[in-house]
C-alpha positions in Angstrom: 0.0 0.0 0.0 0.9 3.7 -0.6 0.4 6.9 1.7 -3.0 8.5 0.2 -1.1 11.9 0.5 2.7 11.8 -0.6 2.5 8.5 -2.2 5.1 6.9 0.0 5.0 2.8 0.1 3.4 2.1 3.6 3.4 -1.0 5.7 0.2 -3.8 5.4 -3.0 -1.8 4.6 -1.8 1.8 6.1 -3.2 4.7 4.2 -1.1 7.3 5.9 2.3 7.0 6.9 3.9 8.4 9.7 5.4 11.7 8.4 2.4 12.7 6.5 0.6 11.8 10.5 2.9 14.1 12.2 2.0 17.2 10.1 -1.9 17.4 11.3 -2.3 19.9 13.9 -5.6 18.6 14.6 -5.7 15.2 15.2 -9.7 15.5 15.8 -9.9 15.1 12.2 -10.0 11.5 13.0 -13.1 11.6 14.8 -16.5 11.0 13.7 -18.1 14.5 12.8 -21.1 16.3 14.0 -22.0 18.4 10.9 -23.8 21.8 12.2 -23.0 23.8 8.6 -24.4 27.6 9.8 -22.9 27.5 13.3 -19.7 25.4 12.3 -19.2 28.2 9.7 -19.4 31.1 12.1 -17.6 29.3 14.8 -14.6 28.5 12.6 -14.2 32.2 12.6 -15.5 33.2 8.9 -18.4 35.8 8.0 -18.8 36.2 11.8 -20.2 40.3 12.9 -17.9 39.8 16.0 -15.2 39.0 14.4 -15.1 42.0 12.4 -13.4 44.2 14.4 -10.8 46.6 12.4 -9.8 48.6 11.7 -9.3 50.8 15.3 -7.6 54.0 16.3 -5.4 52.5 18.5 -2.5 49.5 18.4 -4.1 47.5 20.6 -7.5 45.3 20.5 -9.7 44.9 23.1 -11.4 41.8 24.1 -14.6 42.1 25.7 -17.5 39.6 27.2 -19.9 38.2 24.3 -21.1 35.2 22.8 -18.3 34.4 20.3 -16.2 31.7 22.2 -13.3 32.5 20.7 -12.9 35.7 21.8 -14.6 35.1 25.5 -12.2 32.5 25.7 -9.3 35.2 25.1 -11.5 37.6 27.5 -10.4 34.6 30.4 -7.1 34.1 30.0 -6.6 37.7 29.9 -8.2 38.3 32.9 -6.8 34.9 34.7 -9.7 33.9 35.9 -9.6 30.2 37.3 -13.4 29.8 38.1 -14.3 31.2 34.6 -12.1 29.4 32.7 -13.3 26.1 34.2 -17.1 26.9 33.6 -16.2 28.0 30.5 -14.3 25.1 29.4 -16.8 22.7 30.7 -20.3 24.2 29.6 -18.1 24.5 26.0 -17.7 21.1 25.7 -20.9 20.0 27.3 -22.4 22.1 25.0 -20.8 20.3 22.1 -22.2 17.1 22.7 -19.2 15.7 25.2 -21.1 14.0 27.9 -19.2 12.6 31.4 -20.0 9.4 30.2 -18.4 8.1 27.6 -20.7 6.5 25.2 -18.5 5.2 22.4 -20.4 6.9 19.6 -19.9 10.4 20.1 -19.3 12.8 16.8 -17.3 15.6 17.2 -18.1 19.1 15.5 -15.0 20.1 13.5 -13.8 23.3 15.2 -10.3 24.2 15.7 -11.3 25.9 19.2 -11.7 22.8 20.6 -8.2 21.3 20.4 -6.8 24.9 21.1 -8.6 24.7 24.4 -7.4 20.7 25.1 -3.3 21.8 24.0 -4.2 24.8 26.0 -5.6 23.4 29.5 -3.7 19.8 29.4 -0.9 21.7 32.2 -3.1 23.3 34.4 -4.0 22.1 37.7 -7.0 23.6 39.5 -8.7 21.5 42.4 -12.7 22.8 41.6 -15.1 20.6 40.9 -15.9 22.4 37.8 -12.6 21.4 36.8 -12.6 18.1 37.4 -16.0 18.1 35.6 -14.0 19.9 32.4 -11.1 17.4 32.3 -13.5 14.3 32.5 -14.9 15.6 29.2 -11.4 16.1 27.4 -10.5 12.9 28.8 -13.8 11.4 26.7 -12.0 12.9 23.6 -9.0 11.5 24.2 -10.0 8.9 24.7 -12.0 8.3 21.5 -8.9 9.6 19.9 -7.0 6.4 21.1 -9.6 4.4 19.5 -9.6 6.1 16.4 -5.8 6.2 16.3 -5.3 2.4 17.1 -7.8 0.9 14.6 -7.8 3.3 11.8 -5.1 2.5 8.3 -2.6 4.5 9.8 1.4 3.1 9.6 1.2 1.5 13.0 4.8 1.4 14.1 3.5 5.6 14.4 -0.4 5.2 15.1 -0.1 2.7 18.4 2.5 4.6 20.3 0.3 7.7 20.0 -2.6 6.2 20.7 -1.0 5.3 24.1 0.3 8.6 24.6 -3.6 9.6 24.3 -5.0 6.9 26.3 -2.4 7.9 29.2 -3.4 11.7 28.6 -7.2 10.2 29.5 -6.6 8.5 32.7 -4.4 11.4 34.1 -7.7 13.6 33.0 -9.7 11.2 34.4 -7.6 11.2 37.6 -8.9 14.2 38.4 -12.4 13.2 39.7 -11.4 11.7 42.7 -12.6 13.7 45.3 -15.9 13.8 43.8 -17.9 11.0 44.1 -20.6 11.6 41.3 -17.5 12.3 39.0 -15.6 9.8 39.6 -18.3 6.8 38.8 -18.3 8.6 35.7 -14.5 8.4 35.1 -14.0 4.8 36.4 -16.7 3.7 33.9 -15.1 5.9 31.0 -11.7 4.3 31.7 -13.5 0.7 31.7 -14.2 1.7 28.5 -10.6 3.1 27.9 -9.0 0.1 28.7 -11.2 -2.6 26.9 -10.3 -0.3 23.8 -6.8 -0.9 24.5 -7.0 -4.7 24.6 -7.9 -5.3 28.4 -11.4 -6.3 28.0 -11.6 -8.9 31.0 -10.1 -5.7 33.9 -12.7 -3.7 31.5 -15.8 -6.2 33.0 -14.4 -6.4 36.1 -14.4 -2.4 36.8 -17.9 -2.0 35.6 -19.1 -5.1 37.6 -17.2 -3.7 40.9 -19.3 -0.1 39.4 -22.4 -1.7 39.5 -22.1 -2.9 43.0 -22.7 0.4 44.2 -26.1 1.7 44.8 -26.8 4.2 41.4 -29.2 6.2 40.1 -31.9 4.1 37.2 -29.7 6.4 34.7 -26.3 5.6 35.6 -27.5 1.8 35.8 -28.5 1.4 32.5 -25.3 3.3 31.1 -23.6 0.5 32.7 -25.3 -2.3 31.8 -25.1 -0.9 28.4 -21.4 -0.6 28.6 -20.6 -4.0 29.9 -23.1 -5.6 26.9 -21.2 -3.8 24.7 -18.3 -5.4 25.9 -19.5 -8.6 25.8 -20.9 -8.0 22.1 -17.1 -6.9 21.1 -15.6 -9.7 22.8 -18.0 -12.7 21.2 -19.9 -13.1 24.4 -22.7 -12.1 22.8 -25.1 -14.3 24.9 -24.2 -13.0 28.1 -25.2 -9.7 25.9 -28.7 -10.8 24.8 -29.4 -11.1 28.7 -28.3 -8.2 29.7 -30.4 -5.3 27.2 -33.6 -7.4 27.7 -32.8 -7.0 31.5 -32.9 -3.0 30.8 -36.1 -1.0 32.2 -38.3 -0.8 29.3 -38.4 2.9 29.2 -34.7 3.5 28.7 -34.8 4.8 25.3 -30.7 5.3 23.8 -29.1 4.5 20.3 -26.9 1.8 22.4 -29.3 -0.5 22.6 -31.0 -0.2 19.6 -27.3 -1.1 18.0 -27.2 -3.9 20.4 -30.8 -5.2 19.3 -29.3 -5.1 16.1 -26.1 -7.2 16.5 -27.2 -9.5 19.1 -30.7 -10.8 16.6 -31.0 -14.6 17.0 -28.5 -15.0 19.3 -30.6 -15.4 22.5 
């Protein structure tokens, strides 16, 4: 096989090769997209009124509070405000679609901001629970970037060791939520999730098992149960999987297990 962008002869069934890899700034380009044309188009900076600022009598530009993100993100940082940024940071993403739990099929809009934000916040260290909140989220991305990176034709002698460097990036992310309780369910079941991704599918089941000792919530139940059937529906034990979506409340109405309905038919 040859890289799809210089041409270069590529090892097995690799489409792109390492060094054509390394020049993509945004590596959310390998994520499933969530097309949103209108506000995608104004968000990635172009025909936007807000944007629109010169030109001005004096050298310098002022940022000031509004609804462009860009430019109350730079409002933030300018004024070094650590509560701010982490409500900012985390209603972004939330806002984007980037749940606490990590589903597995999330699509991500394509907008530069939001791996500006990740590079931006991966160093800081703020103990808020807002925080904790906003770096469970990037550590969902990351962690679908590790996927992504680990399965997709990419040279793999390039491809795996990021993917680990991304799936390391998630779980100290995920770290994070310890001293919160409601968090950190979130963050052990997302790096269940992580890890059966990575090829350890049997501590995978054994973390959401431990997770589903607990007493939960109906909501975060069902995510679970969802989660470990999916396992078992990746891993052949597909069975075991049947059981466990006709176990589900009726009423619990999610994608999930329509998909499972789907793959497990005539296996019960």
């Amino acid at each position: 096989m040859a890289c799809v962008v210089c041409g270069v002869e590529t090892k097995g069934a690799a489409l792109l090769c390492g060094r054509c890899l390394g020049k993509i700034d945004d590596p959310l380009v390998f994520l499933p997209v969530s097309l949103d044309p209108i506000s995608d188009h104004r968000l990635f900076q172009v025909a936007s009124a807000s944007l629109r600022i010169g030109p001005t009598s004096t050298a310098d530009t002022t940022f000031s509070k509004g609804l462009e993100p860009a430019l109350r993100l730079r409002e933030i940082q300018a004024s070094k405000d650590v509560g701010t940024l982490s409500q900012f940071i985390n209603r972004y993403l939330m806002g984007l679609g980037i749940g606490l739990y990590l589903r597995g099929d999330e699509r991500i809009p394509r907008r530069g901001l939001i791996w500006n934000i990740m590079k931006g916040a991966e160093g800081l260290e703020f103990n808020t629970e807002q925080w904790a909140s906003a770096s469970v989220r990037m550590g969902n991305i990351y962690s679908l970037l590790a996927r992504a990176l680990s399965t997709l034709p990419i040279d793999p002698s390039v491809a795996l060791p990021l993917a680990q460097r991304n799936a390391d990036t998630a779980r100290r992310l995920y770290s994070r939520s310890l001293l919160y309780p409601s968090l950190n369910l979130a963050s052990s079941a997302n790096e269940a999730m992580l890890d059966h991704w990575t090829g350890d599918s049997n501590k995978a089941l054994l973390t959401i098992e431990r997770l589903l000792g607990f007493e939960l919530s109906e909501d975060d139940r069902s995510h679970l149960m969802i989660v470990k059937a999916t396992i078992l529906v990746d891993t052949g034990e597909t069975a075991k999987a049947v059981q466990i979506v006709e176990s589900l409340p009726g009423m619990v109405k999610d994608s999930r297990v329509s998909r499972l309905k789907a793959l497990t038919e005539g296996s019960e």
